[in-house]
N, C-alpha and C positions, 0 to 999 in steps of 0.2 A: 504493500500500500504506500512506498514511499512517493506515488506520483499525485499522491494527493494533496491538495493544498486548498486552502480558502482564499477565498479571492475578496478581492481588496475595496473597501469604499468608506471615504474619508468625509463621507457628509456630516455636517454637523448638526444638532440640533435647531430646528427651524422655527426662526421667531422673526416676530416682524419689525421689534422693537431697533428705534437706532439705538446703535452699539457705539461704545467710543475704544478705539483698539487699545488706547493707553489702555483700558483696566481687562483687558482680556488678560488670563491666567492661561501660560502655558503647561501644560500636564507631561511630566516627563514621568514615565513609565520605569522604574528597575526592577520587575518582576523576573527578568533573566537574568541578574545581577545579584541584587542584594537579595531579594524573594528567593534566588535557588540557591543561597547560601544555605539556606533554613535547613536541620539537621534533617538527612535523609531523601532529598531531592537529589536527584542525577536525573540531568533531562537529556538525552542525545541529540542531534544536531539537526535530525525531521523532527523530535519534537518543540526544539525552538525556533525554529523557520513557522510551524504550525502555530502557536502561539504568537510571531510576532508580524504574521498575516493577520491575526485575527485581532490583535492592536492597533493596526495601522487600519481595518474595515472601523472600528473604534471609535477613528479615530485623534489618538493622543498627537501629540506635539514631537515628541521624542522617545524614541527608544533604547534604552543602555542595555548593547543588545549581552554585553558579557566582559569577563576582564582577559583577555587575550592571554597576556602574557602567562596565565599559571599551568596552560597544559595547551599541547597539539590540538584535543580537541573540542576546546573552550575556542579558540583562534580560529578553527576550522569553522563554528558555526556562527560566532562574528561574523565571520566573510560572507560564507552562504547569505547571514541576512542582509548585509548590504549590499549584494548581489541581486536577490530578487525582491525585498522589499519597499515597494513608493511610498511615496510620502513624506511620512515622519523623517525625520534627522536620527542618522542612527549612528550611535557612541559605543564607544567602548571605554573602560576605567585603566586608570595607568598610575602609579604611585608616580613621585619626582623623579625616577628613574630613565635616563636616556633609550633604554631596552624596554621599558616599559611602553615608552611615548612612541619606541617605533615599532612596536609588534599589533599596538591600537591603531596608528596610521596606514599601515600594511592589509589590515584587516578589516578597517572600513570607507579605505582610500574609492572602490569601488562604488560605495552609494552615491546617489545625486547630489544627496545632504548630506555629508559626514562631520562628524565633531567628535576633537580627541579631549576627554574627560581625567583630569588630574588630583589628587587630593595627597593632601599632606595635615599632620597634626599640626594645633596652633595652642593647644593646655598645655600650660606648664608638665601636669601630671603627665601626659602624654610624650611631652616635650624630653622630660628628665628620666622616667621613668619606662618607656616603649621606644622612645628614638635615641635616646641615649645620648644626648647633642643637647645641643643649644639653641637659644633664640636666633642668636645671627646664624647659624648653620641652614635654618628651616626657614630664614629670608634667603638666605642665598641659594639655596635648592629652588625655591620657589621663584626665584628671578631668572635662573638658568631655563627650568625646566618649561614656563610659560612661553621664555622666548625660545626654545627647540622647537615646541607645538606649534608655534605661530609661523616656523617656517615652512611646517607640513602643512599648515592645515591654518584657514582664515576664521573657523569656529571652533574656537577653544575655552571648555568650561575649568573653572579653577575651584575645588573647593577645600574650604577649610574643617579639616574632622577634629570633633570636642569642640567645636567652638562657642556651645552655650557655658563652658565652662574655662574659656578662655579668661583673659585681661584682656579688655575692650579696646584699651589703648593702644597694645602691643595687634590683637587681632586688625585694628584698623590698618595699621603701619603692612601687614604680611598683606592684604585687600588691595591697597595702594600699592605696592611693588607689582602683582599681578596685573591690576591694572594699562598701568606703564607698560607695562610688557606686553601689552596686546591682548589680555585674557576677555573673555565677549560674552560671559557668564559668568558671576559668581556666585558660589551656593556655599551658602554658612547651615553646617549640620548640628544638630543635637544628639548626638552618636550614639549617646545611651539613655537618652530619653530620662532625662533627669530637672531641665528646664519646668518652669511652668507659664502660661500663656503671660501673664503681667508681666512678669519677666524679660524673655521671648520678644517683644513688642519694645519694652525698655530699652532694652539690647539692639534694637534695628534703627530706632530711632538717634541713639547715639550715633550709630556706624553710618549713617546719613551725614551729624553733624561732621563728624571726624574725615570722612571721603564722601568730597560734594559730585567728585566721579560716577558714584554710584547710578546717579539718575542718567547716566550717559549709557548703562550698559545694563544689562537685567541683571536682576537678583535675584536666588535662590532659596528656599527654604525646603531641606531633608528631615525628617523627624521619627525617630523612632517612641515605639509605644509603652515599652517600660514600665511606665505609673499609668498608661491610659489617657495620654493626654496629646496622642500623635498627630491628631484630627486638628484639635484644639490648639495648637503651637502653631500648626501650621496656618490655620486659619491668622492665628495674632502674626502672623508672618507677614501677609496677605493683603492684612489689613493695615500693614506700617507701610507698604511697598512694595514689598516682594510680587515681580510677576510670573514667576515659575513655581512649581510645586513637584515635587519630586514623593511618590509615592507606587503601589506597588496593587497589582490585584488582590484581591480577598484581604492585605495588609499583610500578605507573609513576608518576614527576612530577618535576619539577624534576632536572635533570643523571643523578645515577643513580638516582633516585627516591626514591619513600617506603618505610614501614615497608609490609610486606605483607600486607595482610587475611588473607588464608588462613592465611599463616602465624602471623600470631596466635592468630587462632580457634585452627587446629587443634593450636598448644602449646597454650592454657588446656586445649583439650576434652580433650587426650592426658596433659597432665598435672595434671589436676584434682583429683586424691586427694594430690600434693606441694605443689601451688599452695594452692589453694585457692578460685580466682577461675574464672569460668566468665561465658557472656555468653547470649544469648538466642538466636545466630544458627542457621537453619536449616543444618545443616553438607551436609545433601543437596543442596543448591542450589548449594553452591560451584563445583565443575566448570563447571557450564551457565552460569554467573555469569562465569565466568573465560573461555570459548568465545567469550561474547556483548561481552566487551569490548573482546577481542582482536582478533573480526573488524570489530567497530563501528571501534575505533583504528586495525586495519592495525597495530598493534605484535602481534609473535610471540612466543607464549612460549617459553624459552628451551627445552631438551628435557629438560634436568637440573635444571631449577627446581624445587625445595620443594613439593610437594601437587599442583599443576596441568603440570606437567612430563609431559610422555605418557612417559618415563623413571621417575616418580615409584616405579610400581608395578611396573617390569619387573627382570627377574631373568636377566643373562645368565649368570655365571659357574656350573658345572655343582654347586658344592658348594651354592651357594643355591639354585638352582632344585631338589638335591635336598632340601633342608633345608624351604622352603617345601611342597614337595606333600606330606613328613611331616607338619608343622603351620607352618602359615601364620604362626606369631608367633615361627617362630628369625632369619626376616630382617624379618617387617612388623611395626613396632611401630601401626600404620595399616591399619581396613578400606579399599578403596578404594570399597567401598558408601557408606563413611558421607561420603564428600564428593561423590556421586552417580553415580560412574563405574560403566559396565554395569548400571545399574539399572534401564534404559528397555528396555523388547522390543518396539518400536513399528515393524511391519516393514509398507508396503504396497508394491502392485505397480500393474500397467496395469490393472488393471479396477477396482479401487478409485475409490468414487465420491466426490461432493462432502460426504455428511455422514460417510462415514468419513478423510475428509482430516480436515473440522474438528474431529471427535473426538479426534483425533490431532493436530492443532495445540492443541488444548485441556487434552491432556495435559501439551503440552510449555508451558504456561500463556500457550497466546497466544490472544487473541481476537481473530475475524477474520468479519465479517458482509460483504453486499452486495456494493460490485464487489472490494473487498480479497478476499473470497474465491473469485470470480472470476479474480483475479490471481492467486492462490496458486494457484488449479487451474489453470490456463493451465502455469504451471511445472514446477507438480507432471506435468502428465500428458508436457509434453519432455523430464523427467525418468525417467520411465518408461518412456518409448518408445527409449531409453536404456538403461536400465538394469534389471536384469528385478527385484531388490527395492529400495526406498526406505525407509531407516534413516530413524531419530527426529536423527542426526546431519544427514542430507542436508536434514529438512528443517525443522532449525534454519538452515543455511547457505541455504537458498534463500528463507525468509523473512525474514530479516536483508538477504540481496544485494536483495531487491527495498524494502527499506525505506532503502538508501541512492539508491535513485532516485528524484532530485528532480526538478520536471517543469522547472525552469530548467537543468538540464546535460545536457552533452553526451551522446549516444547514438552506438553504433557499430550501424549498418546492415549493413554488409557489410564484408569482406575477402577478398584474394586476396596469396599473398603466393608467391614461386616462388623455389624454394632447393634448389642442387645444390652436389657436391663441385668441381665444374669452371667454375663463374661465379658471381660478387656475388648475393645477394640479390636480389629484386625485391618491394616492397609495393603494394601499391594498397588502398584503403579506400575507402570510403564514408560520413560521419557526419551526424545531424544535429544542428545548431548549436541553442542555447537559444531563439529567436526560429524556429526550425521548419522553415529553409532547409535543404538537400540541398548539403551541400559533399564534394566530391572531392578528394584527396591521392595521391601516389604518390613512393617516393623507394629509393636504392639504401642499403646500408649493410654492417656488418662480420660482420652473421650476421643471420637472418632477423627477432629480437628490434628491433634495431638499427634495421633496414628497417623492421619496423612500425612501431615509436613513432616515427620521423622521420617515416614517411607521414601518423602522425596531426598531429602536431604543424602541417604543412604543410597538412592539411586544415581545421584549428580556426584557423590562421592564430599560432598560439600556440608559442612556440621554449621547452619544456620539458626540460630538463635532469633524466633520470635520474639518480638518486643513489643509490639501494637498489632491488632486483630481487628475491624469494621466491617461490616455488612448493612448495606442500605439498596434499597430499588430505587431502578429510576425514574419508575412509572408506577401510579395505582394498580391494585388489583392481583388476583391471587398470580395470572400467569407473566408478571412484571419482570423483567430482570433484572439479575442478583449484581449487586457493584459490590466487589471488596477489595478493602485496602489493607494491603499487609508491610508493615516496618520490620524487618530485619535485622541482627547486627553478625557481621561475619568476617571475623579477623580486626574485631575494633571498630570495621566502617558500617554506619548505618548506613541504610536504602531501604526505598519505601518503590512495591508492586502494586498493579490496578487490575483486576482481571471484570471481566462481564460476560455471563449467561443466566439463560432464566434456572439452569441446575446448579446454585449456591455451591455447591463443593465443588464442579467444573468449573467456578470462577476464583474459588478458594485457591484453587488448582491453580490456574496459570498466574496467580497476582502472587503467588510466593517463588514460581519458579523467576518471574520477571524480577521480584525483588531481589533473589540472587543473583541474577545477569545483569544487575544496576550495581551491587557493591559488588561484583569483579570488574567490573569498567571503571567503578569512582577509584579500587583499588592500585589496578592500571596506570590510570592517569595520573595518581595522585605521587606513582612510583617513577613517572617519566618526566615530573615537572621538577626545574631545576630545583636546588638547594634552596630555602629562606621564600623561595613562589608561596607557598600553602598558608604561610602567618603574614601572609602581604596585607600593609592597611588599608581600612573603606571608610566611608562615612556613615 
């Protein structure tokens, strides 16, 4: 299924109002960045091309498509995206390092819009204590390093990591050298999310007073969630000046993550007659956006999450559900059209042929010709023989599961697994190994789960440690299909598998084999990237 891709449309929310562009909020995207730091993400390089297709239909402003430098193929799928994705401005991250700054321009010198992305500490703590230098050290890094980028590359972002935890005086002084040097974005981070909005706001307003440059060039604000205040900081960002926001799908990255795309968006778009600020993003796209990340990561949304929460929109208690069917706006301040929920009626069955699948893949913005369409129909129609209709949800979830099959991992053949109230478990499997062999496993265990994945484990020859189990459908109803997400840890690395069928243990099945075939790749990679790459800093 690598021939599949979504296809691209950068409309923005349509309003009629005149807009003043000074206060439009650009949306910089690092869910392939800082989002697939988050423990247990390894996305391969179809599934960031997938993902940052379905950003730029979105949408966003900017996409950080990855940090080049720490592995072959982190670099490799940088380029990919800059290769085939319009649009957006696509970056890659680079410490102050001359090899940093050229392995990001190498790898997204190819897009229309390229912009090489820098960051260097500017806390003392940071300063003394992780760089092991000095103040003047980390001006002079930072004065070298903006003017290398500047010879590569005419869009060069600069930012400052810790800086809600800097000295304002000394943070202005490193802002001003970047500057001067050509830098055409600056984005001051809260790294670890320790700021608070009065604060935040305190902090920008100053760095106004201190560089009156600033209004010549965009500013940034990055914020991580930490105390819960990701959203909120950045907002007080927003509202000092700052006209970029740097945030991530579902808010995954770094410990408790980033600010939340959606959430952003959809404060600016809900309160846009208070704010004032509004951004270009497709807001119909978000759900399918937020679906396609979730299943690509194996990270679940939470169910009471902000916008994307399948709770988002529901109404138990009886006074709002009477309230709501009076009129919809005594409990929703939110259509849940306009973020694109229920908007699809994409319903086929068993007789549905191969150009009304495609039709219908195409709606859902995927493009899918030759044998990828072949593979889609092959699914589609086990699908069907299943299930008597196949929702526009079913078959997002079964072209996505067949785009995490990579032809080097593991494949599950067969299973037989025997389990009663009155004796142990029994597994038996069948897999086939990446070089194509036919291997056999069988093992006892403390419930049929148990039994399985030790059978496989025994069969790949691979002693994988369960660490998170999930099962949810993706559709109503008894003949729904099973999504499960399995987190792994194997040899120290975690990785996180997605598998999908309507038979729950065949999706048990392949989302543990795949999360095996995720931590020998991150294992791989993590073996092939130079010395000191892996502890490189971020914002």
């Amino acid at each position: 299924m690598a021939a599949v891709s979504r296809k691209q449309k950068t409309t923005g929310d349509e309003r009629n109002e005149v807009r003043d562009d000074a206060d439009r909020v650009r949306i910089f995207d690092t869910t392939l960045r800082d989002g697939e730091q988050s423990p247990g993400i390894a996305l391969n390089r179809t599934e960031k091309v997938e993902i940052a297709l379905q950003l730029a239909r979105l949408g966003v402003d900017i996409i950080e498509a990855g940090f080049p430098i720490t592995s072959p193929g982190d670099f490799e799928a940088v380029q990919a995206i800059a290769r085939e994705v319009e649009g957006p401005v696509i970056c890659g991250l680079a410490r102050t390092v001359v090899g940093d700054i050229d392995a990001v321009w190498n790898a997204v010198k190819d897009s229309e819009r390229p912009r090489i992305h820098m960051v260097i500490s500017t806390s003392d703590i940071h300063i003394e204590r992780k760089l092991q230098t000095t103040r003047d050290d980390v001006k002079g890094q930072a004065r070298a390093a903006v003017a290398h980028a500047r010879e590569l590359c005419g869009d060069v972002e600069f930012s400052c990591e810790d800086a809600s935890r800097s000295d304002v005086d000394y943070l202005a002084e490193v802002i001003q050298i970047a500057i001067d040097e050509g830098a055409t974005t600056i984005n001051v981070a809260d790294t670890v999310g320790y700021t608070m909005p009065h604060e935040f706001a305190a902090m920008f307003t100053r760095l106004y007073e201190l560089v009156p440059d600033l209004r010549n060039i965009t500013l940034s604000v990055h914020c991580h969630d930490d105390l819960g205040l990701a959203v909120a900081n950045s907002l007080a960002g927003l509202e000092t000046g700052c006209r970029q926001v740097e945030c991530a799908i579902n808010g995954i990255g770094e410990r408790a993550g980033n600010a939340s795309l959606e959430e952003i968006v959809m404060l600016l778009h809900t309160r846009e007659s208070s704010l004032g600020l509004w951004t270009e993003i497709n807001t119909k796209e978000i759900a399918r956006t937020s679906r396609l990340v979730s299943r690509l990561t194996g990270y679940q949304v939470q169910p009471n999450k902000a916008i994307v929460g399948r709770n988002a929109f529901a109404h138990e208690a009886g006074i709002h559900q009477d309230g709501v069917l009076k009129d919809r706006t005594t409990y929703e301040i939110m259509d849940a059209t306009t973020i694109g929920l229920e908007s699809n009626s994409i319903v086929l069955g068993k007789h549905s042929g191969r150009h009304a699948l495609r039709d219908a893949l195409e709606q859902l913005g995927f493009q899918v010709d030759g044998a990828a369409l072949n593979v889609a129909f092959t699914r589609f129609k086990e699908l069907a023989d299943k299930k008597k209709t196949v929702s526009a949800l079913d078959l997002e979830a079964i072209v996505s599961d067949e785009m995490l099959r990579a032809p080097t991992s593991f494949e599950l053949m067969s299973f037989d697994i025997e389990a009663s109230s009155v004796r142990g478990p029994l597994a038996r499997v069948s897999v086939r190994m990446p070089g194509g062999e036919i291997t056999q496993g069988s093992f006892t265990g403390d419930g049929p789960i148990d039994a399985f994945f030790s059978a496989l484990n025994a069969a790949t020859g691979h002693d994988g440690r369960l660490k998170e189990y999930h099962v949810d459908a993706v559709t109503g109803g008894r003949d729904a299909l099973g999504e499960t997400t399995v987190l792994l840890e194997l040899d120290g690395q975690l990785a996180r598998g997605r598998g999908v069928s309507t038979d729950i243990l065949e999706a048990s099945g392949r989302a543990y084999l795949r999360a095996l075939s995720n931590a020998l790749a991150a294992s791989a990679r993590s073996t092939s990237a130079e010395p000191g790459e892996a502890a490189a800093t971020t914002p």
